[in-house]
KEFIVO-832563 format. One line per 2 residues: their letters; for each residue y, x, z of C-alpha. Coordinates in Angstrom, 2 decimals, decimal comma, padded with zeros to 5 digits. Example, Ala and Ser with C-alpha at 12.3 -4.5 7.8 and 13.67 -1.06 7.14 Angstrom:
<pts>
AS) -004,50/012,30/007,80  -001,06/013,67/007,14 $
</pts>
This chain:
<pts>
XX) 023,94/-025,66/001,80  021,63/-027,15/-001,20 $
XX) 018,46/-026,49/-001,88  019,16/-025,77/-004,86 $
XX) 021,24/-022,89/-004,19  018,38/-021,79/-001,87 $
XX) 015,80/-022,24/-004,90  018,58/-020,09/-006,67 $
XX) 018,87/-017,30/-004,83  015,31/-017,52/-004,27 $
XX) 014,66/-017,35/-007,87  016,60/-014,68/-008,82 $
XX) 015,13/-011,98/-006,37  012,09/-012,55/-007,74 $
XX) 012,89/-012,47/-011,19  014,10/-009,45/-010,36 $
XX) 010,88/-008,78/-008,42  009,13/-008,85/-011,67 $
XX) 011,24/-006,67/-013,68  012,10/-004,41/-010,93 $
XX) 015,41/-005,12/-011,47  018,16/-007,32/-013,39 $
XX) 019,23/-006,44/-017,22  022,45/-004,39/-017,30 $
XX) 022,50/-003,83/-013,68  021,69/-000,26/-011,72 $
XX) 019,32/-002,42/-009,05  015,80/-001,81/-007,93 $
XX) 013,93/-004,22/-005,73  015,22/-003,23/-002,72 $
XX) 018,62/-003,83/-003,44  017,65/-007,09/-005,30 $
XX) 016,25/-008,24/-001,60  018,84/-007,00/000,17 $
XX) 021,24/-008,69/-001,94  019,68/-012,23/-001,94 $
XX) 019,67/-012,31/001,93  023,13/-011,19/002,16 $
XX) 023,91/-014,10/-000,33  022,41/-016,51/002,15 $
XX) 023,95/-015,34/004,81  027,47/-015,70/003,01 $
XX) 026,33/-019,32/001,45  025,62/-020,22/004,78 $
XX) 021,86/-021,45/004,21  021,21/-019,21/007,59 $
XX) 023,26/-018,13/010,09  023,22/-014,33/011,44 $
XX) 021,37/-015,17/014,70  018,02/-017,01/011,89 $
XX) 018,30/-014,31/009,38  017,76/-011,82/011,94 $
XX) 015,27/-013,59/013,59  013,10/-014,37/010,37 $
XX) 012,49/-010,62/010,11  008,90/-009,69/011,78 $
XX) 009,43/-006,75/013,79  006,29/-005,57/014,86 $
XX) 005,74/-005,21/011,69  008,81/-003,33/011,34 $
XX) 007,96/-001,02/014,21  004,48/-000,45/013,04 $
XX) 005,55/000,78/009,67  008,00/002,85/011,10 $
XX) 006,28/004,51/014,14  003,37/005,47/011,57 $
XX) 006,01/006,46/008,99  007,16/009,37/011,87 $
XX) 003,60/010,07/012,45  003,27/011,07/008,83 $
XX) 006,16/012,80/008,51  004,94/015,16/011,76 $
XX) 001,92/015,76/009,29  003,42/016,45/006,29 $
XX) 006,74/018,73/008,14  003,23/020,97/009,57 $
XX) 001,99/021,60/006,13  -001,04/019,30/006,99 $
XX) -001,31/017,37/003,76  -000,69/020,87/001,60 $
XX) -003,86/023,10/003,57  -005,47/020,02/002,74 $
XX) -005,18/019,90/-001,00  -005,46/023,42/-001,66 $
XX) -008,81/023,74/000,39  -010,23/020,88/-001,33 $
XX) -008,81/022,08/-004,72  -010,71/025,38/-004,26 $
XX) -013,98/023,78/-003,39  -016,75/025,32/-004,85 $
XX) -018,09/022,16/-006,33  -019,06/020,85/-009,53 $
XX) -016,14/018,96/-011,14  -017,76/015,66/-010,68 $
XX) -018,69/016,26/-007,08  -015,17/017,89/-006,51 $
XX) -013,60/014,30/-008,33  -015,54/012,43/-005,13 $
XX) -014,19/014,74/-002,62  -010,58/014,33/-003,69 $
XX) -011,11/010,98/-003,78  -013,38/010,76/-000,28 $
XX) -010,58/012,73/001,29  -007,45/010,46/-000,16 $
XX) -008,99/007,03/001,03  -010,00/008,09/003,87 $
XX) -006,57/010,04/004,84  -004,77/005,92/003,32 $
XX) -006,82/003,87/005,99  -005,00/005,72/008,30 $
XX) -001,97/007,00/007,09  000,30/004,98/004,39 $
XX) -001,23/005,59/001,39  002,29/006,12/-000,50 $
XX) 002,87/009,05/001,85  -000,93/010,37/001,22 $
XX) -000,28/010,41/-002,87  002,94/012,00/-002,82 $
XX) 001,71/014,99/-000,43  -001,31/015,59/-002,37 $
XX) -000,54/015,22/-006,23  001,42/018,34/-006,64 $
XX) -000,80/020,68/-004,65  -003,92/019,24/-006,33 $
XX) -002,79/019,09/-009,55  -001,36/022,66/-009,27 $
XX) -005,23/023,94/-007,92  -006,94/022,26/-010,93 $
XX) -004,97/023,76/-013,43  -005,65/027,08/-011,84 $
XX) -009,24/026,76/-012,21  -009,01/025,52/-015,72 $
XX) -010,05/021,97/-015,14  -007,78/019,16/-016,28 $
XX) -005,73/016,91/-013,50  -005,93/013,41/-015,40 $
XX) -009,01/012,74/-013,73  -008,62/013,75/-010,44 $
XX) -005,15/012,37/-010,25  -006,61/009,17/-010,80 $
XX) -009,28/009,41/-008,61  -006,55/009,99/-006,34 $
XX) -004,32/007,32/-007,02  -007,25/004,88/-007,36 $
XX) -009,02/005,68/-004,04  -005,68/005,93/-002,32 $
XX) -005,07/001,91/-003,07  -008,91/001,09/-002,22 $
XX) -008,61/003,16/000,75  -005,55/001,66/002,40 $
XX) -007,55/-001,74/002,33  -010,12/-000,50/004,81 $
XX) -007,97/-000,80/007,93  -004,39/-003,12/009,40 $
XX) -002,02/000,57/008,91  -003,28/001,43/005,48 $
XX) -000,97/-000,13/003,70  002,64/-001,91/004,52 $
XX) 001,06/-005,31/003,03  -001,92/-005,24/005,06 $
XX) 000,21/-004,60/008,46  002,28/-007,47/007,83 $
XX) -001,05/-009,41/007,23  -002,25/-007,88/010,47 $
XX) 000,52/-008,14/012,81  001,92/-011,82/011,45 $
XX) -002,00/-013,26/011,24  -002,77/-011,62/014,62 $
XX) -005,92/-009,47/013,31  -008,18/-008,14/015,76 $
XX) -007,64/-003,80/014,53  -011,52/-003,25/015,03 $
XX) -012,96/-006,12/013,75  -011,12/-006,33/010,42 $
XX) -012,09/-002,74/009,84  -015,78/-003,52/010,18 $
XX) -015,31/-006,38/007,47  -013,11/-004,56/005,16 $
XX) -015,27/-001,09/005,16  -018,58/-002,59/002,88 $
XX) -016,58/-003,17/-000,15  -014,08/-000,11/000,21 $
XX) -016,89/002,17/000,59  -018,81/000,62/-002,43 $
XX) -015,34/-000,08/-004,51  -014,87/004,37/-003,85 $
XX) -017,74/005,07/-005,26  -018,12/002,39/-008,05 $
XX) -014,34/004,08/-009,01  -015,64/007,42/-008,69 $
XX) -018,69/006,34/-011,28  -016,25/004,83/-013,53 $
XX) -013,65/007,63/-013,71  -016,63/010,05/-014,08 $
XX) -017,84/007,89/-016,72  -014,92/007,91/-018,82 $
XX) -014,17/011,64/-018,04  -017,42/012,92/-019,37 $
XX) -016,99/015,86/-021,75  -012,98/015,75/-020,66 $
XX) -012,80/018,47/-017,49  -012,08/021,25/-018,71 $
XX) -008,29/022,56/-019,64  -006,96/025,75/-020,58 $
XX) -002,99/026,38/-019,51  -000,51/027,66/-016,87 $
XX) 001,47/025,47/-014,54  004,43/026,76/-012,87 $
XX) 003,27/026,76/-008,84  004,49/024,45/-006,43 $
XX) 006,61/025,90/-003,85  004,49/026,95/-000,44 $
XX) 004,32/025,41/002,78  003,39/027,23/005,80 $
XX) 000,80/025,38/007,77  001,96/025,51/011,51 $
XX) -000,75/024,23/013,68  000,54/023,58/016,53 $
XX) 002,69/020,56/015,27  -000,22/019,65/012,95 $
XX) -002,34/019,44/016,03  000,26/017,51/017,64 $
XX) 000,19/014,93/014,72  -003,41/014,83/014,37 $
XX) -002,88/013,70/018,24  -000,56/011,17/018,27 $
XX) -002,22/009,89/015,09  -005,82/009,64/016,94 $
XX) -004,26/008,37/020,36  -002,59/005,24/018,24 $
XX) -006,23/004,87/016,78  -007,74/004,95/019,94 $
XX) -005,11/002,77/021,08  -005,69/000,10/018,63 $
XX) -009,12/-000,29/018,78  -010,01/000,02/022,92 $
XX) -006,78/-001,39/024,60  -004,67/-004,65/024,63 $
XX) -001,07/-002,76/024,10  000,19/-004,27/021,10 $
XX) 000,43/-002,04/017,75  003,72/-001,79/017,11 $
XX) 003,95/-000,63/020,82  001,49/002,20/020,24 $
XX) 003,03/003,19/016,88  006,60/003,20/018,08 $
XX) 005,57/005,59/021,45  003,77/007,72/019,40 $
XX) 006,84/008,11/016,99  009,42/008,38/019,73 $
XX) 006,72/012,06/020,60  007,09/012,95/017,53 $
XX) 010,91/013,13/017,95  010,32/015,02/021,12 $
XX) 010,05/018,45/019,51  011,67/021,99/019,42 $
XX) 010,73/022,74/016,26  011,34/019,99/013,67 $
XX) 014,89/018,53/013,33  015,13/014,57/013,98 $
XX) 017,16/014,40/011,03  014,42/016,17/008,71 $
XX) 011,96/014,00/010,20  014,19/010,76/009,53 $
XX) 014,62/012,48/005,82  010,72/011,50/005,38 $
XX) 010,92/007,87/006,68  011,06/005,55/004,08 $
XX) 014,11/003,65/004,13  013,65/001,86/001,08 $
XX) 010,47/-000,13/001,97  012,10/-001,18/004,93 $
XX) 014,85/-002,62/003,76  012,80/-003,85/001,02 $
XX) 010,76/-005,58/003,63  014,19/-006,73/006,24 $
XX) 015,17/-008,47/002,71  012,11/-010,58/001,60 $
XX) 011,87/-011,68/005,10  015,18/-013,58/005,01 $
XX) 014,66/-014,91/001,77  011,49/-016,45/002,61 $
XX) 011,89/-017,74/005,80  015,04/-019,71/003,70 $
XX) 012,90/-020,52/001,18  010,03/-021,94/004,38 $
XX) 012,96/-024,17/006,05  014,19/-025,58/003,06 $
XX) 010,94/-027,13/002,62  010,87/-025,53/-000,97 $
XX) 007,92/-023,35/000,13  006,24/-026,19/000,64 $
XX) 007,41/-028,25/-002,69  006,32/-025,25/-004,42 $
XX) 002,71/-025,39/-003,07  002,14/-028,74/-003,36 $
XX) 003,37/-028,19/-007,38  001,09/-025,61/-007,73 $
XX) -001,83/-028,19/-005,92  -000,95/-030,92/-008,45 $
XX) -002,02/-028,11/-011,61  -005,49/-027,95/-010,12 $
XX) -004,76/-024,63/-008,55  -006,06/-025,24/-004,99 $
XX) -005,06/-022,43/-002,91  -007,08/-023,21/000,11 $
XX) -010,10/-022,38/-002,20  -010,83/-018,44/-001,89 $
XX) -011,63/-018,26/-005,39  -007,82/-019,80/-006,14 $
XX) -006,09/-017,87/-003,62  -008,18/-014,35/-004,54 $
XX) -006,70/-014,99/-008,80  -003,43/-016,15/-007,68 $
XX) -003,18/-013,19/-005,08  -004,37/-010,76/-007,65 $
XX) -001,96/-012,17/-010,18  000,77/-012,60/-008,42 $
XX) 000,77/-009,06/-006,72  001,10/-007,47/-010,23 $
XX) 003,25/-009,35/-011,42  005,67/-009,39/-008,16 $
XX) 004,37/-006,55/-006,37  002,03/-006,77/-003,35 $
XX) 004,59/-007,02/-000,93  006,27/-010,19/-001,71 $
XX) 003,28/-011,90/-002,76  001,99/-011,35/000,29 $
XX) 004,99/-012,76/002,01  004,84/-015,84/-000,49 $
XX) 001,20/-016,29/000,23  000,58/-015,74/004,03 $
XX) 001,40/-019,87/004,86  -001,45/-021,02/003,02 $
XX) -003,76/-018,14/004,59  -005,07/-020,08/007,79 $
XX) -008,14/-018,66/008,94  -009,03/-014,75/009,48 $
XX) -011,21/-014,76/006,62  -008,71/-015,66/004,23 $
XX) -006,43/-013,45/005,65  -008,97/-010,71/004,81 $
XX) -009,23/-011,89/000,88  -005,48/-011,76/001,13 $
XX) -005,40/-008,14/002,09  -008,42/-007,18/-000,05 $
XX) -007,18/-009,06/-003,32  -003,26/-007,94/-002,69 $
XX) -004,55/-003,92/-002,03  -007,21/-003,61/-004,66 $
XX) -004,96/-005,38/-007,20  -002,81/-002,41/-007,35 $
XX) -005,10/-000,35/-009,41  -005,14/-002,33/-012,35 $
XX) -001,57/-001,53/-014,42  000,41/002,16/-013,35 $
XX) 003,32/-000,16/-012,17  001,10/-002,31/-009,68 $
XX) 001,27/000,02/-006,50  003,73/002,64/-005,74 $
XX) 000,81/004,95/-005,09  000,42/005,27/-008,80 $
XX) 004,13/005,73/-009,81  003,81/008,31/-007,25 $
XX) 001,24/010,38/-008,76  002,47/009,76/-011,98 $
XX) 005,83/011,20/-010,99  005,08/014,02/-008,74 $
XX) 002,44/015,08/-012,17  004,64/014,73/-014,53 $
XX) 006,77/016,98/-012,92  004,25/019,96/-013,52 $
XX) 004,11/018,90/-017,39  000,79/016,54/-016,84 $
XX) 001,53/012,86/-017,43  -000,03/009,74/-016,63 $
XX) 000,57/007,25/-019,37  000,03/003,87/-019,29 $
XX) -002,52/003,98/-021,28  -004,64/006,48/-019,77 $
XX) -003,84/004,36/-016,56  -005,06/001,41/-017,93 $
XX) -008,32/002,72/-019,36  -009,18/004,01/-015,61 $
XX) -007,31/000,84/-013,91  -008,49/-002,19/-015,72 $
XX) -012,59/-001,33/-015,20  -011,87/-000,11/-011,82 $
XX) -010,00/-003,44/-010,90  -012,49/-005,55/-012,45 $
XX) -015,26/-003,75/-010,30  -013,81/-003,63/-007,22 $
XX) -012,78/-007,36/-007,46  -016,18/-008,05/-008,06 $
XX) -017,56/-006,15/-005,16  -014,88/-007,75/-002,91 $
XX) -015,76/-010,93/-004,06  -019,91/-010,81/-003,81 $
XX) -019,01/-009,24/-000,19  -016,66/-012,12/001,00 $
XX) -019,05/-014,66/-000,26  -022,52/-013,07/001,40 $
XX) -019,60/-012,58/004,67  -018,05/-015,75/004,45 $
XX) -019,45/-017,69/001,81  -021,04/-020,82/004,15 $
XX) -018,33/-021,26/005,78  -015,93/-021,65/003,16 $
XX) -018,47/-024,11/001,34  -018,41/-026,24/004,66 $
XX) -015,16/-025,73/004,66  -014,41/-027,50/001,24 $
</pts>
């Protein structure tokens, strides 16, 4: 099969990567992906036996084992105690803005951060309103910290676990690199949205109220378990991650209470397939030798990619304009070393917060709000996202040159 039929295919997934879908057609991403690799298969650029084997499956069985570990959470009524107790804090509203937003990137280093915004956003946004203070802020304070947050750790976030688990990241030691400049990019967000809030925190109206959810502690305190024995897991022993994650999903299946197929109901199926996709479409693109072509292309513009300032802008551009995911994918090649593999999953991650449609955190909150009549417009996205994007990239940066920034100059 040609290459250009590769290039193609290739092409037209991420077109469609960039629009979220094709003109005319009912597709999303997912089925764009899923679509392109099936096209392969039946153009005969890979055979059954490559396409299956260009799909990563630790990270696969990371994702999913920590999917089931959320979904234990959430089925207690975890996430929902959560957002009502902090909702009800008797704090100012700027000090109650950097709890919500304390709790939500701390809760994304370890737990998906999509999962962590859609528990919260209802039940928070519901608690505000009941104590006559308005949800814009705080529902970006969640969304925003929710995106810094996931970068702090290898399971925050789907991108940064197939950084981790295809790079071969050491769990611990990325953490202690990645913390500095989520700590200081929460709290530089939390200035900014308190900032721009000023004057703006206090509304007067009713809001229907979200349905209730029993807490049940017992499975809570079995998924706050599980959850700390895969942490423990990660950081002290040699048993690979997707090992830990996958035995600690298979206990959370082991239950008398909660129904496999409600827990199953709570996996995201989308993001995998999403993911099974790219992975044959890239590794077609990679034996082509198109990947390549492409690179070297992009080297003859000036754009060097093995300099971290070039591979941070391209990373940050690319993952809004494709989505973090695939740029990721497209990018990991020319990420050799550990530290680059860091600026990868710092640029990719903090990217996010800049435009409503550049993480699915954000669409997330957005939705689950607008639901209770309180909506997140672009605009009053980007007002929040474009200053907190710019400081947080700027923190990341100053950080990964004081880290790193000797050895990349002896590098080039």
């Amino acid at each position: 099969m040609s290459q250009n039929f590769v290039a193609g295919v290739f092409a037209l997934v991420y077109v469609g990567m960039i629009f979220g879908g094709l003109p005319g057609l009912a597709l999303d991403r997912t089925a764009l992906a899923l679509i392109g690799a099936i096209a392969l298969l039946a153009g005969g650029a890979l055979d059954a036996r490559s396409a299956w084997a260009a799909v990563d499956m630790p990270t696969m069985s990371l994702l999913f084992g920590l999917m089931l570990v959320s979904a234990q959470l959430r089925l207690s009524g975890f996430y929902t105690l959560l957002a009502r107790r902090i909702a009800a804090a008797s704090l100012s509203p700027r000090m109650l803005l950097l709890l919500v937003m304390a709790a939500s990137a701390a809760l994304s280093a370890v737990l998906v951060n999509d999962i962590v915004a859609l528990a919260l956003t209802p039940i928070l946004a519901e608690g505000c309103i009941k104590r006559g203070l308005n949800p814009v802020p705080y529902l970006l304070g969640l969304a925003c910290a929710a995106n810094i947050g996931s970068a702090a750790t290898l399971i925050g976030n789907p991108q940064n676990m197939l950084i981790g688990q295809v790079g071969g990241l050491p769990f611990a030691a990325y953490a202690l690199d990645a913390l500095p400049p989520v700590v200081a990019g929460t709290l530089a967000a939390w200035g900014i949205i308190s900032w721009f809030s000023r004057g703006d925190w206090v509304l007067e109206r009713s809001v229907a109220p979200v349905p209730a959810q029993d807490f049940l502690p017992w499975p809570a305190l079995k998924g706050g378990l599980l959850l700390a024995a895969a942490l423990f897991g990660f950081l002290f022993t040699p048993i690979p991650r997707e090992v830990l994650a996958l035995a600690a999903g298979a206990l959370v299946l082991v239950s008398r209470r909660m129904h496999s197929r409600t827990v199953f109901a709570l996996v995201d199926w989308q993001l995998l397939l999403l993911f099974l996709g790219l992975f044959v479409v890239n590794h077609a693109l990679l034996a082509s030798g198109l990947l390549e072509r492409l690179f070297l292309a992009v080297g003859s513009t000036g754009v060097d990619l093995a300099h971290p300032a070039w591979l941070f802008a391209v990373t940050a551009l690319l993952s809004n304009v494709i989505s973090n995911v695939p740029a990721v994918m497209l990018l990991l090649p020319v990420a050799q070393t550990p530290q680059d593999r860091l600026l990868l999953a710092l640029a990719s991650t903090l990217a996010g917060n800049l435009f409503l449609l550049g993480s699915i955190a954000n669409l997330i909150v957005a939705e689950q709000a607008a639901r209770l009549g309180v909506f997140l417009t672009w605009r009053k996205h980007l007002r929040i996202g474009l200053p907190v994007t710019l400081a947080t990239f700027a923190l990341a940066a100053l950080w990964l040159w004081l880290r790193w920034g000797r050895l990349y100059v002896s590098a080039s």
